[in-house]
C-alpha positions as CSV (number, residue, x, y, z in Angstrom):
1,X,15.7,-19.2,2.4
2,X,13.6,-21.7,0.5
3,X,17.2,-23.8,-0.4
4,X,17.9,-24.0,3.2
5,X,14.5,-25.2,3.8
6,X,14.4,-27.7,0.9
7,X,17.9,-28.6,2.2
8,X,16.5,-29.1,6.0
9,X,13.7,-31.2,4.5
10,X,16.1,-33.7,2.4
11,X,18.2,-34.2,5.8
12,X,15.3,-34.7,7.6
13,X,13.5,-37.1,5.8
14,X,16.8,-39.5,5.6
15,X,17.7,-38.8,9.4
16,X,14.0,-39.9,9.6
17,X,14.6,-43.1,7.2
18,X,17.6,-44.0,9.9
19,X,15.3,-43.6,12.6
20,X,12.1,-45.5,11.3
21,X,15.1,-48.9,10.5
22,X,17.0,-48.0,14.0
23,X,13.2,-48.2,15.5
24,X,12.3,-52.0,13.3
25,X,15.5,-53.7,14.0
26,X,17.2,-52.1,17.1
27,X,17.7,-54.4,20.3
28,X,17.8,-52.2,22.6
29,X,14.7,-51.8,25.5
30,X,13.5,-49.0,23.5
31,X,14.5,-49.1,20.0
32,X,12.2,-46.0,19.4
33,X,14.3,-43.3,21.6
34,X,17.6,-43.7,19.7
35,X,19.6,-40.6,18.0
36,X,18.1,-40.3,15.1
37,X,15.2,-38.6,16.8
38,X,16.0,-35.6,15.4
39,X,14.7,-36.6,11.9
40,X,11.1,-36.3,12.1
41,X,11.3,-33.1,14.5
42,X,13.2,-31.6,11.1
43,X,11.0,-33.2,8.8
44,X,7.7,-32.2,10.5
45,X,8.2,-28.9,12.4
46,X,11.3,-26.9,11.3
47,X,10.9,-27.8,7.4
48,X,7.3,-26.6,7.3
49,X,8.4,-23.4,9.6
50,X,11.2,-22.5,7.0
51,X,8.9,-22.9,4.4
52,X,6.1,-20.2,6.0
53,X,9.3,-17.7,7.0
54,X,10.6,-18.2,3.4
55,X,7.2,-17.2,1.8
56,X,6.5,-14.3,4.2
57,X,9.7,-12.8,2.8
58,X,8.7,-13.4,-0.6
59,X,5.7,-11.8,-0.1
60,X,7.0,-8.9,2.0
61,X,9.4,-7.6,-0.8
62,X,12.3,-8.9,1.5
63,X,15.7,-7.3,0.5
64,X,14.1,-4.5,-1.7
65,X,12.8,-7.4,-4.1
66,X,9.2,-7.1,-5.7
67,X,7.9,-11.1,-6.0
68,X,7.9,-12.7,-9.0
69,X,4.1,-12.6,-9.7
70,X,4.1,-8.7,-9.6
71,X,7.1,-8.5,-11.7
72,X,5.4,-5.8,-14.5
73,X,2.0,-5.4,-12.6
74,X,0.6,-2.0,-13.0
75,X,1.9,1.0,-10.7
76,X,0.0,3.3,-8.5
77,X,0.6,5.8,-6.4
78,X,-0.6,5.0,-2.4
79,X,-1.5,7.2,0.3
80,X,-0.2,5.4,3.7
81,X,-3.6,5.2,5.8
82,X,-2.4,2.8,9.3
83,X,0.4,0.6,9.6
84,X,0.9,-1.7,12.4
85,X,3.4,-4.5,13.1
86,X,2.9,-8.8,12.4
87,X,5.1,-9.5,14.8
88,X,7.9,-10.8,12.2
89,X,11.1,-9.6,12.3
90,X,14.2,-10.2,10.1
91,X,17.4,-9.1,10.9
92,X,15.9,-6.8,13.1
93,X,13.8,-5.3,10.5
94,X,10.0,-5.9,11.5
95,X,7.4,-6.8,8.9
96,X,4.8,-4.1,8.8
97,X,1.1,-4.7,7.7
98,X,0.7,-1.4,5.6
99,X,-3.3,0.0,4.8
100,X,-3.1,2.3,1.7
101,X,-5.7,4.0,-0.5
102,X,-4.3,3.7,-4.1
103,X,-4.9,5.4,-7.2
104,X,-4.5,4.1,-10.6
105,X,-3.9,5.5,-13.9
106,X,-6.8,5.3,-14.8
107,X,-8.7,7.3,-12.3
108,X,-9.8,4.3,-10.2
109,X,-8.9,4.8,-6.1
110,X,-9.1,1.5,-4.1
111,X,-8.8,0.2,-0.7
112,X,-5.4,-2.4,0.0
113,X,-3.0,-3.9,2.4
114,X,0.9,-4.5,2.0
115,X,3.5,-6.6,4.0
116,X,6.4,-5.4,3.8
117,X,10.3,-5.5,5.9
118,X,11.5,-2.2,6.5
119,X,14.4,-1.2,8.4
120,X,14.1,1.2,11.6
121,X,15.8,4.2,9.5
122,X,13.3,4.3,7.3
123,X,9.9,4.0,9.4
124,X,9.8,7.8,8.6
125,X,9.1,7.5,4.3
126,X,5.2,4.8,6.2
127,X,3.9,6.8,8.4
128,X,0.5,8.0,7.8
129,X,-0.1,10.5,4.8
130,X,3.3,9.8,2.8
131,X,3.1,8.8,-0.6
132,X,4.2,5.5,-1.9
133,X,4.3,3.7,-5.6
134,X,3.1,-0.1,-5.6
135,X,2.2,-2.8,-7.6
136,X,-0.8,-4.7,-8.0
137,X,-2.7,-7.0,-9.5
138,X,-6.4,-6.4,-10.7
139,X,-9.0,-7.7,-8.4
140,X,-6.2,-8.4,-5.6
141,X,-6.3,-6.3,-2.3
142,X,-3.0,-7.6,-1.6
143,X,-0.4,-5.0,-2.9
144,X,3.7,-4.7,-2.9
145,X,6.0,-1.3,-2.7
146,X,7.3,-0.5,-6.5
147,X,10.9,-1.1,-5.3
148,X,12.0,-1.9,-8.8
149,X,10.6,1.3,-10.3
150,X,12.7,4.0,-11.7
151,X,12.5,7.5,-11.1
152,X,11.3,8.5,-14.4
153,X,8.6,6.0,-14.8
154,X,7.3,6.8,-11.3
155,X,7.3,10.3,-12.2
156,X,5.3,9.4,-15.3
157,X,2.9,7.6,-13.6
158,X,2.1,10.5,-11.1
159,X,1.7,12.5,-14.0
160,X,-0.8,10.1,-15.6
161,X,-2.8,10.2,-11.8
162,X,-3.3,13.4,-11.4
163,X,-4.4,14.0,-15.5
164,X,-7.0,11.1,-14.5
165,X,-8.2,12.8,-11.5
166,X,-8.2,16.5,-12.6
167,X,-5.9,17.2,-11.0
168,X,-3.7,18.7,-14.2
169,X,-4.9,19.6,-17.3
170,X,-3.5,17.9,-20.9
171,X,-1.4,21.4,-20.9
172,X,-0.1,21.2,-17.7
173,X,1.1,17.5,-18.3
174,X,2.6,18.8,-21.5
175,X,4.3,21.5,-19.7
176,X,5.6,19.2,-17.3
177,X,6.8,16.9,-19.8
178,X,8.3,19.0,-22.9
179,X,8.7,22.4,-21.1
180,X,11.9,24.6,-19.7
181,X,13.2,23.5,-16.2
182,X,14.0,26.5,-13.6
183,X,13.5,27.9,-10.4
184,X,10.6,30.3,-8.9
185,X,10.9,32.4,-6.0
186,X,6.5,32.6,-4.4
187,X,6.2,36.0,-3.6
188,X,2.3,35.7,-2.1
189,X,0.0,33.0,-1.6
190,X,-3.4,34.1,-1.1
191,X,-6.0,31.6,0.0
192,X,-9.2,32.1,-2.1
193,X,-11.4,30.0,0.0
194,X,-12.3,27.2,-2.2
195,X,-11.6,23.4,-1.9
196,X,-11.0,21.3,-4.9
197,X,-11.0,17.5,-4.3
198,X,-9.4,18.1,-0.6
199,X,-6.6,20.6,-2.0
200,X,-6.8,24.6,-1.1
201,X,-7.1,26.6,-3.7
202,X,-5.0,29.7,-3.2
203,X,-3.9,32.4,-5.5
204,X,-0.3,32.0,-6.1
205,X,2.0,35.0,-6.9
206,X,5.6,33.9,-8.3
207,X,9.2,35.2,-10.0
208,X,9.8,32.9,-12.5
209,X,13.7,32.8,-13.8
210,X,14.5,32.6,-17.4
211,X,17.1,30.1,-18.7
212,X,19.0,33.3,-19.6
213,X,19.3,34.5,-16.0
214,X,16.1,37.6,-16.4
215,X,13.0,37.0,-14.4
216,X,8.9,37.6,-15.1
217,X,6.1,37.6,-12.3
218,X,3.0,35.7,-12.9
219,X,0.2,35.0,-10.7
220,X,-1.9,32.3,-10.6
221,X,-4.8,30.0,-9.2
222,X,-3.6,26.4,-8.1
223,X,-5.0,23.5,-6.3
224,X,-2.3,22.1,-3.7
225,X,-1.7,19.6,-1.5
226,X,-1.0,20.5,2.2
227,X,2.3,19.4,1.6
228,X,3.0,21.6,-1.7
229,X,1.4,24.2,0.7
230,X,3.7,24.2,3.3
231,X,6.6,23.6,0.4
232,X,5.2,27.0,-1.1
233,X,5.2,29.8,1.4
234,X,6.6,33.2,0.1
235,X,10.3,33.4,-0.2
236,X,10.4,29.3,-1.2
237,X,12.0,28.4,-3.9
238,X,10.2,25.9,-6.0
239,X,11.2,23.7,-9.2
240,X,8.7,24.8,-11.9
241,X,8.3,24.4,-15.2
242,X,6.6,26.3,-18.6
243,X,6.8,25.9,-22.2
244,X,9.6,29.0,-23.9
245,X,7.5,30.3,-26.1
246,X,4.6,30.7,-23.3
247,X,5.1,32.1,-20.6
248,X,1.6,32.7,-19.5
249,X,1.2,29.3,-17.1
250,X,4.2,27.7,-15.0
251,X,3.9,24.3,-12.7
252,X,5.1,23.7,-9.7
253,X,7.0,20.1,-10.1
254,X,5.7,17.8,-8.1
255,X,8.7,14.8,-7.4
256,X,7.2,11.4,-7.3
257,X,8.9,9.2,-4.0
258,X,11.2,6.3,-5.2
C-alpha cells in the first residue's frame, strides 16, 4: 500500500510541475483551469490519504502480519474485555478496536487496546471472554495479536502465566512439560465451595488411561476456569497429563489459542 502511495505522490508532484508551467505561460483566459488539475488534488489529498490507510494496516496486523516494531516483543496471553468497530474496512474486513486485560510472564496483568482487521468468519475467536496471545512493548498500551507465534511457544507462554500467577505449581508445569500424554474419562465433579482467584474449586473424580491400555482412578482438588468447567462434566473426556513413575497427581491440559 505504501508503494502505491509513494507512486501516487511522484505522479502527482510532476502532474503538479505541468500544471504550475501550464498556469505561468499558458495563453489562454484562464491559464489556471487547464488539465493538469489533477496534480495537486493527488499530491495534496489522495497521497496523504493512502499514506494514513497504509499505516492503519500496518498497525492493525493487516494480512495476518505482526508490524515490524513488535517483531520479537514479549507475548502475553489477553482476555477480550469490549470490542467495537473504527469504521475501517478492508476488503470487507472491518478494523476492530479490541480492549484486553493481559497478563505477562511475569505475573504482571495490564489494561490495553488493539486494532486489528478481522474477517467476518472469525468475529467468533473476539468476542468477550476468549483468550488471545499478543505482543507488546513495555510501557505501550497499544498492543498487536501474536499472529506469528507458534503453537508450542504459545503453549509455553501459558504455561509460564499461570506458574506466575499460582495458578500451577513448579510440579504441575513439570508434569505438563516432561510427563505421559493420555486421555481421562471425569467421573464426578463435586463443587467444594471455595473460589481461588475467580476459578471454582471443585473436587474432581477421574479414570486415567495408561499408555498400555489399563486404567487407575484418582480424585482430586482443582481450580478451573468456567470454561474448563463446562469442558469437564462427568463422562468428558479430557487430555491430561502425569509423570510414569507417579501417578498420584494428573493435569488437565489446557490448549493455548493460536
Amino acid at each position: 500500500m505504501k508503494i502505491i502511495a509513494w507512486l501516487i505522490t511522484l505522479v502527482g508532484l510532476f502532474v503538479t510541475y505541468l500544471y504550475i508551467r501550464e498556469g505561468l505561460t499558458g495563453d489562454g483566459p484562464v491559464p489556471w483551469l487547464n488539465g493538469f488539475m489533477a496534480g495537486p488534488i493527488c499530491a495534496v489529498v489522495v497521497a496523504p490519504m493512502l499514506f494514513r490507510v497504509a499505516t492503519l494496516l500496518e498497525n492493525s496486523g493487516s494480512g495476518g502480519k505482526v508490524p515490524a516494531n513488535y517483531r520479537g516483543a514479549p507475548i502475553g496471553m489477553a482476555t477480550v474485555v469490549s470490542l467495537a468497530r473504527t469504521g475501517l474496512t478492508v476488503n470487507d474486513q472491518p478494523q476492530l478496536l479490541i480492549t484486553l486485560n493481559v497478563d505477562t510472564q511475569d505475573g504482571r496483568t495490564f489494561h490495553a487496546e488493539a486494532k486489528q482487521l478481522v474477517d467476518l468468519t472469525q468475529m467468533a475467536m473476539v468476542q468477550p471472554g476468549r483468550m488471545l496471545p499478543v505482543r507488546y512493548l513495555p510501557g505501550d498500551s497499544r498492543v498487536v495479536l501474536a499472529t506469528d507465534a507458534a503453537p508450542d511457544e504459545l503453549q509455553q507462554v501459558l504455561d509460564q502465566i499461570r506458574l506466575a500467577k499460582g495458578l500451577v505449581t513448579p510440579r504441575q508445569l513439570q508434569i505438563s512439560q516432561q510427563g505421559l500424554e493420555t486421555r481421562a474419562v471425569v467421573l464426578s465433579m463435586t463443587p467444594t465451595g471455595e473460589i481461588r482467584d475467580d476459578r471454582a474449586v471443585v473436587s474432581l473424580g477421574m479414570r486415567v488411561t495408561r499408555p498400555d491400555g489399563s486404567a487407575f482412578d484418582i480424585v482430586q482438588e482443582k481450580a478451573l476456569s468456567p470454561e474448563l468447567v463446562a469442558a469437564a462434566q462427568p463422562g468428558a473426556v479430557v487430555r491430561v497429563r502425569y509423570l510414569a513413575h507417579d501417578e498420584s497427581e494428573v493435569i488437565i491440559l489446557v490448549a493455548a489459542q493460536p
